[in-house]
N, C-alpha and C positions, 0 to 999 in steps of 0.2 A: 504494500500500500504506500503511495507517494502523498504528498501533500503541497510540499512545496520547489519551485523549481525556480532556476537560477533568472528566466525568463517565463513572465506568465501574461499570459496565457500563452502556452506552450504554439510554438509555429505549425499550421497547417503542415497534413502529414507527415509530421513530430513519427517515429518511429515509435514511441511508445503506445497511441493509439492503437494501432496493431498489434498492441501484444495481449494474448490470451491469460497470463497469468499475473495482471498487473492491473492492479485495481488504482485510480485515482479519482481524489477528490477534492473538492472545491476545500481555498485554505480558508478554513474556518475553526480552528483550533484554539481558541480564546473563549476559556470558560471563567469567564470573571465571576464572582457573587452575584452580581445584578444583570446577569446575561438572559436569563430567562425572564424578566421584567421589561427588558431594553428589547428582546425582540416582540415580544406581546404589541408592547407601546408603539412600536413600526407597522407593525400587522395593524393592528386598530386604525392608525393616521393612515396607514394607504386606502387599507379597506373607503374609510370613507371619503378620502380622495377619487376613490375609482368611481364611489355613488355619486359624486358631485360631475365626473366627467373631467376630473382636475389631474394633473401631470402624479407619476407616483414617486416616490421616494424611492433610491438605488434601483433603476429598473436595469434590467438586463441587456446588456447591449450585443444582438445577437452575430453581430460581425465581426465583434471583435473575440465575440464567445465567450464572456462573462461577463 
């Protein structure tokens, strides 16, 4: 399992894509005390950003792939 890479988001067909016994994931490895409060409160504010039809907080930019 990887997490972090020297270059992220890793370069379009990055050879590790391709590999069958290699798991990765997004870096998200920061478990602070109040990390479960801090993402709730993100989810809620988007959430009702998306009801209003209003831009979201950290959206994903799918070109650059994260």
């Amino acid at each position: 399992v990887l997490d972090v890479f020297e270059t992220e988001p890793l370069p379009e067909g990055h050879e590790f894509y391709g590999m069958k016994n290699l798991l990765m994931s997004a870096h998200t490895a920061d478990h602070t005390s109040t990390w479960q409060e801090d993402s709730t409160m993100i989810f809620l504010e988007n959430f009702g950003r998306f009801q209003r039809g209003e831009t979201l907080l950290n959206p994903v930019d799918l070109e650059l792939g994260y």
